[in-house]
C-alpha positions as CSV (number, residue, x, y, z in Angstrom):
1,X,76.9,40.8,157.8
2,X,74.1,38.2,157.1
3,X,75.1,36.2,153.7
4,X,73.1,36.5,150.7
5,X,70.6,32.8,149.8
6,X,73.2,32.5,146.6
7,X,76.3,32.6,149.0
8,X,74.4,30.2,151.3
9,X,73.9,27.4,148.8
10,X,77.7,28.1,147.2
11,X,79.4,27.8,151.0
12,X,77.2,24.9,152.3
13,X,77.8,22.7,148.9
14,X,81.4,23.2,148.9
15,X,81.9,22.5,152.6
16,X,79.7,19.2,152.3
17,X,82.1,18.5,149.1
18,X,85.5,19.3,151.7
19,X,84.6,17.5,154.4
20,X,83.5,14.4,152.6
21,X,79.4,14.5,153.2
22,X,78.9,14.7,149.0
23,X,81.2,12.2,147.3
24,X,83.0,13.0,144.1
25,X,80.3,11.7,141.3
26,X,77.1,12.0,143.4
27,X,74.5,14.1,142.5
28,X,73.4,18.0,143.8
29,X,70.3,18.2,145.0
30,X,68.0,19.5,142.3
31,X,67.3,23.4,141.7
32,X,64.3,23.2,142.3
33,X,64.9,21.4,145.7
34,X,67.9,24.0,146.4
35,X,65.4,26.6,146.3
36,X,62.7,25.0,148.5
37,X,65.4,24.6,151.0
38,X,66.6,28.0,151.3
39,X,63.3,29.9,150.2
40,X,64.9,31.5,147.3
41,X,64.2,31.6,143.7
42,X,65.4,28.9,141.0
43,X,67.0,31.6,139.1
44,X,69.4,32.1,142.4
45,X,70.2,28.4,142.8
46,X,70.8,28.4,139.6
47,X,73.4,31.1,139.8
48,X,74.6,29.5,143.0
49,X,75.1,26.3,140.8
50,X,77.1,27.8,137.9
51,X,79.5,29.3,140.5
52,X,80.1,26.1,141.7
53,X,80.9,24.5,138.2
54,X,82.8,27.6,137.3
55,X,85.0,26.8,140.6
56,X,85.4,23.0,139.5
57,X,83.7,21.5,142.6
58,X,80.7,20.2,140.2
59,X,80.0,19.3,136.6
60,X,76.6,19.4,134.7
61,X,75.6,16.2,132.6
62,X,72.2,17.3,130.4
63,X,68.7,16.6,131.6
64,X,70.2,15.1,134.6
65,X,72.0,17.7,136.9
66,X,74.5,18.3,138.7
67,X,77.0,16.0,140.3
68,X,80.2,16.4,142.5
69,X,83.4,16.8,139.7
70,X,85.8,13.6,140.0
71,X,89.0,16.1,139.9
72,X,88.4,17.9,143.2
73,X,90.6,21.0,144.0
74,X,92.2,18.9,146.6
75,X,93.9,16.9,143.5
76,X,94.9,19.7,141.2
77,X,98.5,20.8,141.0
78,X,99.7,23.9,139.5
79,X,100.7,23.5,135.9
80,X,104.3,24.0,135.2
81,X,105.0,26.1,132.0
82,X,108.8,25.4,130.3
83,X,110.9,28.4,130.4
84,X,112.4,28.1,126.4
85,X,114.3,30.8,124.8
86,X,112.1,31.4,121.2
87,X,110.0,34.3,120.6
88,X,107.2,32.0,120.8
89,X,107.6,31.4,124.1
90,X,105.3,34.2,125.3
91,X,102.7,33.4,122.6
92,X,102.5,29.3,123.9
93,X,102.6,30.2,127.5
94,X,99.2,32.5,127.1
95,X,97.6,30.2,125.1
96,X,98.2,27.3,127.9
97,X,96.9,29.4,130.8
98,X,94.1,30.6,128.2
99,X,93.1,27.1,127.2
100,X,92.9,26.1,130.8
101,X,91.0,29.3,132.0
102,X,88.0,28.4,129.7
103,X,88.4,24.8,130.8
104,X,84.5,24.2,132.3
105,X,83.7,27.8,131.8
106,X,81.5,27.1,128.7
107,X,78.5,28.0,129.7
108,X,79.3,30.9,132.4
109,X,81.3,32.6,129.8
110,X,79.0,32.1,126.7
111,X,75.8,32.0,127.8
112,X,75.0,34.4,130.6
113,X,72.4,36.3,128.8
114,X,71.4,38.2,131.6
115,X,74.4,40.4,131.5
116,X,74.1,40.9,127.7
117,X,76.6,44.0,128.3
118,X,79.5,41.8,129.5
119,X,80.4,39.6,132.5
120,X,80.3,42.1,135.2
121,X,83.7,40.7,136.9
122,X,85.8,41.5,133.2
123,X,84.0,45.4,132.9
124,X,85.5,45.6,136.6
125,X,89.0,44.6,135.2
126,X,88.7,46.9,132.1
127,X,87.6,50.0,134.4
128,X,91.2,49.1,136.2
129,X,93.2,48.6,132.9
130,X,91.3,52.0,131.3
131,X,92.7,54.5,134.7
132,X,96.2,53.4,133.4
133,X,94.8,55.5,129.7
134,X,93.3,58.4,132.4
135,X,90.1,57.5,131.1
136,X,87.5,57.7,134.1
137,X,84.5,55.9,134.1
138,X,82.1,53.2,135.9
139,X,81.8,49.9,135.2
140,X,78.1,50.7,134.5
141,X,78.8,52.4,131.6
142,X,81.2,50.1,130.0
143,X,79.6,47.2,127.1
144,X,81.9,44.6,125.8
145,X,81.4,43.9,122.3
146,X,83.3,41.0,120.2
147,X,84.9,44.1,118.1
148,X,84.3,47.6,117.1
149,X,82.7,46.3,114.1
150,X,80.0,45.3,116.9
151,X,80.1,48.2,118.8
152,X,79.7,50.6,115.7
153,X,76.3,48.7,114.7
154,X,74.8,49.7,117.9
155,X,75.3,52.8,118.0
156,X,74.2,53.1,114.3
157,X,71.1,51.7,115.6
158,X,69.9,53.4,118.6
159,X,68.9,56.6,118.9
160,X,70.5,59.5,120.8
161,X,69.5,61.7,123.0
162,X,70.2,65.0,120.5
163,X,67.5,63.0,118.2
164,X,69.1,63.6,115.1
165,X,70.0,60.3,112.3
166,X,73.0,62.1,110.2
167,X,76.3,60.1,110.6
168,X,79.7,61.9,110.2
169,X,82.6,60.0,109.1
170,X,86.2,61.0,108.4
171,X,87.6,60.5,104.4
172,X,89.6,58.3,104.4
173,X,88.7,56.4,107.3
174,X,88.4,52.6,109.1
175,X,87.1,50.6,106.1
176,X,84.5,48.5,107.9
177,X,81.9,52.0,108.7
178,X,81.9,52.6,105.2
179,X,80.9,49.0,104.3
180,X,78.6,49.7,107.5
181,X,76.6,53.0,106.3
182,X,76.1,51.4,102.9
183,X,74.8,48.1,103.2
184,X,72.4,49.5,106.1
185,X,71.6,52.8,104.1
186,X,72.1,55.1,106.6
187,X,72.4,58.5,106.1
188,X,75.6,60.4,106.5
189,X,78.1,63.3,105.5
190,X,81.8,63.3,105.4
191,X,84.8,65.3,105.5
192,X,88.2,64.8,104.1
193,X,90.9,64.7,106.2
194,X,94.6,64.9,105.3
195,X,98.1,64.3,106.6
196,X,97.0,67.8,108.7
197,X,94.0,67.0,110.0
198,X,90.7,68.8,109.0
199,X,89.3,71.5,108.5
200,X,87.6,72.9,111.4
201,X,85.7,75.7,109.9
202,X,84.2,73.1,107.9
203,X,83.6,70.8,110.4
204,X,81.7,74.0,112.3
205,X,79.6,74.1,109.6
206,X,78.6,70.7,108.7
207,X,77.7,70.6,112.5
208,X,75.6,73.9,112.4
209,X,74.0,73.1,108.8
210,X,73.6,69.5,108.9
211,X,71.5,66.6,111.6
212,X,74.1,65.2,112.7
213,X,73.7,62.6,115.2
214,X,77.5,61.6,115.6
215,X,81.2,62.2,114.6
216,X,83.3,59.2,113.8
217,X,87.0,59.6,114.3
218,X,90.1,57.8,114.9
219,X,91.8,60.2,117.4
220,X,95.5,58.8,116.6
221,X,98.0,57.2,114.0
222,X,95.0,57.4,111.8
223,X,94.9,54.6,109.1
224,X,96.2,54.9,105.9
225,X,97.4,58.9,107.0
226,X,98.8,58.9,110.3
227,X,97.8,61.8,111.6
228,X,97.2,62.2,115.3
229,X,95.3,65.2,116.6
230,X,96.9,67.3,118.8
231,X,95.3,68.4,122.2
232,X,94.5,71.9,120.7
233,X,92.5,70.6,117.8
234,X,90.7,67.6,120.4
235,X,89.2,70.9,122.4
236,X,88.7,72.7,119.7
237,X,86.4,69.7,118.0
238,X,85.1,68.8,122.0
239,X,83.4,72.6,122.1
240,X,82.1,72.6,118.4
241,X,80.2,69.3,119.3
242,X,79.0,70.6,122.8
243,X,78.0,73.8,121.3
244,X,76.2,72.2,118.1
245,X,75.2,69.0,120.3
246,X,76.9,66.2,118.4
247,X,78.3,63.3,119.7
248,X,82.1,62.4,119.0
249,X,82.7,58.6,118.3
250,X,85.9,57.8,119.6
251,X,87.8,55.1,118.0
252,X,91.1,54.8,119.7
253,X,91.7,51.2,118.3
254,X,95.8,51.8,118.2
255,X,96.0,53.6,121.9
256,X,98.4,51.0,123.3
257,X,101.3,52.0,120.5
258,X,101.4,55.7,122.1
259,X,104.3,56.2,123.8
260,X,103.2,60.0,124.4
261,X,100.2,58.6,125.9
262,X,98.3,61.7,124.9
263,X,94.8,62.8,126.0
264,X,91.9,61.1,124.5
265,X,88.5,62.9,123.6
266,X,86.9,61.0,126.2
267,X,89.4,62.6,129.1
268,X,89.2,66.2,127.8
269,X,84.9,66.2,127.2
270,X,83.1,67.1,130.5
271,X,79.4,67.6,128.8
272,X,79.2,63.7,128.3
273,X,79.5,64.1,124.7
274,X,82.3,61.4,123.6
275,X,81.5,57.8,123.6
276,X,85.2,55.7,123.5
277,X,85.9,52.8,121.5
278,X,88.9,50.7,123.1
279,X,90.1,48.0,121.2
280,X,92.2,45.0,122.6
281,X,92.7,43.0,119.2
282,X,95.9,45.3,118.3
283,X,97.9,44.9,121.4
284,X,97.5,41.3,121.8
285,X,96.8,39.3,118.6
286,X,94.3,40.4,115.5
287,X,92.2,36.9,116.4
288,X,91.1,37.9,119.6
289,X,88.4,40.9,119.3
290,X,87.2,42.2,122.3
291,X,86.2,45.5,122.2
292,X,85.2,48.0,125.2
293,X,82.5,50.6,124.8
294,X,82.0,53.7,126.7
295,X,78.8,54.9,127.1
């Protein structure tokens, strides 16, 4: 299988780095250069480049280049975490391997505009960790956002394919779409729900009567009520919005915490009507927000 230009310039600079033909603190031929050399574009040398940093073999020093990283992979040694008996333990030990994750990783991880939906190596990992949920889908249609906050502006903002602008939303419900339809005046509708649910009839007709665009709902433990809908009322909702064409918002934000591990929306739809909201903040700490979407 003939190797891609970018896997060309990635093998050839690491094996001159190994076998001692580029010294450690000597500089990369240019990117420009790189991509004279192998007839490809700068944008791929580039890429080939940032792999290279992200790997540790180089370093970038600004308006300069590149140059071969002083700490070579040869010299690194496996970091040694203390085994200690505190319920912090688990906490420090993630935030070591964390910290030295990121370590060089600046500008890979940060400023990679041209995947503005999400590196595509971490939508890959979230498609594996979502098949453990039973939610099916591609890695295309995944988006990372830093939080559902995020992921609720967009879709506020773009237009769907049913062309209608109404906004549904649960009362009560997650305190941050409310602050949402307000400040950006969007037009919407509610219904109450209670410790039972709602009221499907009037759900029926808010969907026949009204232009609604999309349902927001928080499918389980439901904040401040803690309802969860049952499987019955998720089909029930899942026809009503096929047969009415509305879109159902799916913000399973506390998923993790079911030990029933109950359908979702998402699993039960087969019309393409439910967009899912998975949240990662709960689960791991409230500081880290990292949010998939399903489109």
């Amino acid at each position: 299988m003939t190797k891609s230009k970018y896997q060309c310039i990635v093998d050839r600079i690491r094996q001159d780095i190994q076998n001692g033909k580029l010294l450690k603190g000597q500089k990369i031929p240019s990117i420009r250069k790189l991509a004279d050399k192998y007839h490809c574009s700068k944008d791929t040398a580039q890429k080939a480049l940032m792999e290279l940093k992200y790997q540790k073999y180089i370093y970038a020093v600004p308006k300069s280049g590149y140059y071969v990283l002083e700490n070579s992979l040869e010299d690194q040694q496996d970091m040694e975490l203390s085994v200690r008996d505190d319920r912090h333990q688990i906490y420090e030990d993630f935030r070591i391997c964390l910290n030295e994750t990121l370590i060089g990783r600046e500008n890979y991880l940060f400023n990679y505009y041209s995947q503005q939906e999400g590196l595509e190596e971490l939508r890959y990992s979230v498609q594996q960790l979502l098949l453990d949920a039973a939610i099916y889908t591609s890695a295309a249609k995944i988006v990372l956002t830093s939080g559902t906050q995020q992921a609720l502006y967009i879709l506020s903002q773009i237009a769907f394919p049913n062309g209608k602008q109404e906004i549904l939303v649960e009362q009560p419900t997650y305190h941050r779409i409310n602050d949402l339809l307000t400040v950006q005046k969007l037009p919407y509708q509610t219904i109450e729900r209670t410790p039972e649910g709602i009221n499907l009839k009037e759900l029926e007709w808010i969907f026949q009567s009204r232009n609604i665009k999309f349902f927001y709902t928080i499918p389980r433990f439901h904040y401040p009520l803690g309802h969860s809908y049952n499987r019955k009322e998720k089909e029930e909702i899942i026809r009503l919005a096929q047969l009415y064409d509305v879109y159902i918002v799916e913000d399973d934000y506390l998923a993790d915490f079911d030990s029933k591990h109950e359908l979702t929306f998402h699993y039960l739809d087969d019309s393409q009507h439910v967009i899912y909201i998975k949240s990662f903040s709960a689960s791991l700490f409230p500081a880290l927000r990292i949010t998939a979407l399903l489109l």
